[in-house]
Structure formats: C-alpha cells, structure tokens
C-alpha positions as CSV (number, residue, x, y, z in Angstrom):
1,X,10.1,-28.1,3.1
2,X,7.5,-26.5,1.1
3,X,7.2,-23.1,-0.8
4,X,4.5,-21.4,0.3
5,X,2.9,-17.6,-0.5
6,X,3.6,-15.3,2.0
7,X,0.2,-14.0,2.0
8,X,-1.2,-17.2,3.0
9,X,0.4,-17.3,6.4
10,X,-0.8,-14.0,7.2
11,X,2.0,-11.5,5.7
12,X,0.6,-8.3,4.8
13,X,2.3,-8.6,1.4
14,X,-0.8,-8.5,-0.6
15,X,-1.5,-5.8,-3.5
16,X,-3.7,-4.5,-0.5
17,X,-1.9,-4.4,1.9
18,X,-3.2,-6.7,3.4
19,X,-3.2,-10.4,3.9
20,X,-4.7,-14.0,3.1
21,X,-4.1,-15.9,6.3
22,X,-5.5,-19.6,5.8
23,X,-5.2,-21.8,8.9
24,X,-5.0,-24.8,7.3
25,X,-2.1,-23.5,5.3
26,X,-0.4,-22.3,8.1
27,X,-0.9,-25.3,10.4
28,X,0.6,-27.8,7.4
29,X,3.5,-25.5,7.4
30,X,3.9,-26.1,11.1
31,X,4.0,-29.6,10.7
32,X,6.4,-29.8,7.2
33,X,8.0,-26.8,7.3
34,X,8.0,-23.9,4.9
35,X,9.8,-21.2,3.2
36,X,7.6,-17.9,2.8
37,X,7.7,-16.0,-0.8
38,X,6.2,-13.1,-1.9
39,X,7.0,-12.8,-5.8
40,X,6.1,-9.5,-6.4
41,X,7.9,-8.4,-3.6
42,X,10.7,-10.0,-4.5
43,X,10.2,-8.7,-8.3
44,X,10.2,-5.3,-6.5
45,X,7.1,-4.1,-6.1
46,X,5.5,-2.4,-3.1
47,X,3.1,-2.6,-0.6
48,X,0.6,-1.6,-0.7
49,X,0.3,-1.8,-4.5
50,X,-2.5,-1.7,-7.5
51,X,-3.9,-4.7,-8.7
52,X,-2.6,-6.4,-11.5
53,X,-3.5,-9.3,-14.2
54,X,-2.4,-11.2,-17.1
55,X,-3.7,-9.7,-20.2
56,X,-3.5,-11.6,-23.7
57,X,-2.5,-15.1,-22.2
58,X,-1.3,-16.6,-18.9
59,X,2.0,-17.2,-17.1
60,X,3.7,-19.3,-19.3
61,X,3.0,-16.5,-22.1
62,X,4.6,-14.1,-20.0
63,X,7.2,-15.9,-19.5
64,X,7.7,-16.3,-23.2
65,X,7.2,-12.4,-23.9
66,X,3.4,-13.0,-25.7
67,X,1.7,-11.6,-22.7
68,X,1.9,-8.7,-20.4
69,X,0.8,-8.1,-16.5
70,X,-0.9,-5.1,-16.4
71,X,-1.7,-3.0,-13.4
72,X,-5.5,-1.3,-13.3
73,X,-4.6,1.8,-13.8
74,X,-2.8,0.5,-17.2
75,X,0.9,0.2,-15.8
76,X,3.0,-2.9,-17.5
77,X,4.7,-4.5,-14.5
78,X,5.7,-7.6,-16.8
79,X,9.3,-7.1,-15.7
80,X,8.5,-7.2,-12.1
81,X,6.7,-10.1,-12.4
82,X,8.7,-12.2,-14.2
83,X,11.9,-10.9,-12.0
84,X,10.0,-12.1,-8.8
85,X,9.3,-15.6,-10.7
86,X,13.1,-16.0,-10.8
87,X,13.8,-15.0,-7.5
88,X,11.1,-17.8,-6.4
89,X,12.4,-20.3,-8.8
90,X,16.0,-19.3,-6.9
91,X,15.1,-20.1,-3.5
92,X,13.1,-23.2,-4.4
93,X,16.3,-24.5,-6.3
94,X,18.3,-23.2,-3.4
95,X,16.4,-25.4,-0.5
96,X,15.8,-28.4,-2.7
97,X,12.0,-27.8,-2.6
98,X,9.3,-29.8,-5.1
99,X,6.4,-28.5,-3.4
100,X,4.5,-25.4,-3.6
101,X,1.6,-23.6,-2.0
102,X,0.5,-20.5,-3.8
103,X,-2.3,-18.4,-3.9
104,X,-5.2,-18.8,-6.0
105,X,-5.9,-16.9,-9.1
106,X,-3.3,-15.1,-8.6
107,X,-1.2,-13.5,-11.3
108,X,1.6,-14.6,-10.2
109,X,0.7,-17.8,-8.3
110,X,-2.6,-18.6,-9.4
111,X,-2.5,-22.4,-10.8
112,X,-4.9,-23.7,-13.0
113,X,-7.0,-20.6,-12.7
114,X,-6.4,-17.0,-13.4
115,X,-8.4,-13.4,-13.4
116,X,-8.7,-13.0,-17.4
117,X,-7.0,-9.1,-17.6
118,X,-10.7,-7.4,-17.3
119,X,-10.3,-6.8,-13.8
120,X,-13.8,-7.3,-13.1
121,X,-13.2,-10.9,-11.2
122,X,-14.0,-13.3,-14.2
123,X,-11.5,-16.2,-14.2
124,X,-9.9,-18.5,-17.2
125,X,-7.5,-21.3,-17.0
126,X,-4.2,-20.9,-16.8
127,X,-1.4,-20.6,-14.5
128,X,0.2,-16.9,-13.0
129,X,3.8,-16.1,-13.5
130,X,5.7,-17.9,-11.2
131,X,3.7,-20.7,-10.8
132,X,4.1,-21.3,-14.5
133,X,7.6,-20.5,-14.1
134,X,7.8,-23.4,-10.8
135,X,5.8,-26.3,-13.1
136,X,8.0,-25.9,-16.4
137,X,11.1,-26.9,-13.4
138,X,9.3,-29.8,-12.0
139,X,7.9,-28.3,-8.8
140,X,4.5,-29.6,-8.0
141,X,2.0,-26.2,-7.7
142,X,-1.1,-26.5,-5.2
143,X,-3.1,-23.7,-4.1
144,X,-4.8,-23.5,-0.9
145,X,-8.0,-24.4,-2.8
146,X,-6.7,-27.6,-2.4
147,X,-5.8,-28.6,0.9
148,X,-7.3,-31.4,0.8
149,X,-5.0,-32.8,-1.8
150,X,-2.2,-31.8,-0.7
151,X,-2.6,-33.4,2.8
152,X,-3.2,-36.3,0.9
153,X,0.1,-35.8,-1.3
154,X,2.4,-34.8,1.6
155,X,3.7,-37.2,4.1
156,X,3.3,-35.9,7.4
C-alpha cells in the first residue's frame, strides 16, 4: 500500500476546488494499492479554500513552531496544517505504509521543493508539512514529479 494525495487521483480536494488527476499516479495505485489523503482536509480546512504557503522556513520549521502557513489573504492556518500532518502520519502508522505519493510543491506535501511564502510561484527547497512530518518517521516521500523513480523503487 502506498499513501498517496488525494488530489492526484482526481479528488477535487485542492485549495481550488479542483483537482490534479495524474494517470500515471493513478494507474500505480491500481496495481499496488493506495490509501487517498487530503491533509488539509483532514486538518479541517474547506473546499474550496485560499491558497496557502510556508512563510519564514519549510515543513520541518512548522513543525517545530519557527514557521507559519499563511493563507493569501494573510490568514495563519499553521494549526490546520500541522493537525492534518498528524492525521496523515495516523493513517500511514495505522496501515503499515513506508511509501508516499504527494503532491509537488505543495505546502503540505511538497518534497524537496516548496512555493517560498511570496505567492508569486517562485520555489525553494524544502519539504511541506506533512511530508516533513512523514520523512522525520521513516516514510519514503515521492511526488509525482518522480514517477519514474518510483516505478523503479516499487515492486510491482
């Protein structure tokens, strides 16, 4: 089994209301198996909802109360975010998963890369929330930038 963002298998759970359907994504979840997440859903935030990034550092600094998630319109939704991380680490723990699928840039599953707080779609390294949350307990992180490695990674 293998986590993977709800958005990605064509929920309309993004801040738009909208979705990121990826094929790819959704036929290696046919094949392994996968359990859908939507962490700021399950931090409790709506859809539709306004956009939100990492100001001041990245996931792991949210997680360690140096950062905040901001929405645009100047909102802190740092609680949310870091509740939904939780509830993702929960059901990863809960089905035995080490494998993750999550959205890029994301700032709550972007992994390795990150919109930089400006909202104005300039990126910086660094992971989002809850897939800072997911690597500190051992979970591998891919995003669907990636496929390639992961098919290489996953036995199917």
């Amino acid at each position: 089994m293998i986590l993977v963002s709800a958005c990605l298998l064509g929920v309309n759970c993004k801040y738009s209301g909208k979705n990121n359907e990826n094929l790819e994504v959704i036929q290696l979840i046919k094949k392994k198996g996968g359990i859908p997440v939507c962490p700021e859903q399950l931090g409790g935030l709506t859809t539709p909802r306004l956009p939100a990034e990492i100001k001041g550092g990245e996931g792991m600094d949210v997680l360690c109360d140096s950062a905040k998630v901001i929405q645009k319109d100047g909102v802190e939704v740092t609680e949310a975010f870091v509740k939904g991380a939780k509830e993702t680490l929960k059901i990863a723990e809960d089905f035995e998963v080490n494998q993750a699928i999550l959205k890029a840039r994301s700032p709550s599953c972007g992994m390795g890369q990150i919109y930089d707080g400006s909202f104005s779609g300039v990126s910086i390294k660094g992971d989002g929330v809850t897939a800072a949350l997911l690597k500190s307990k051992n979970i591998t992180v891919y995003t669907e930038e990636n496929i390639a490695k992961i098919l290489q990674s996953i036995d199917i």
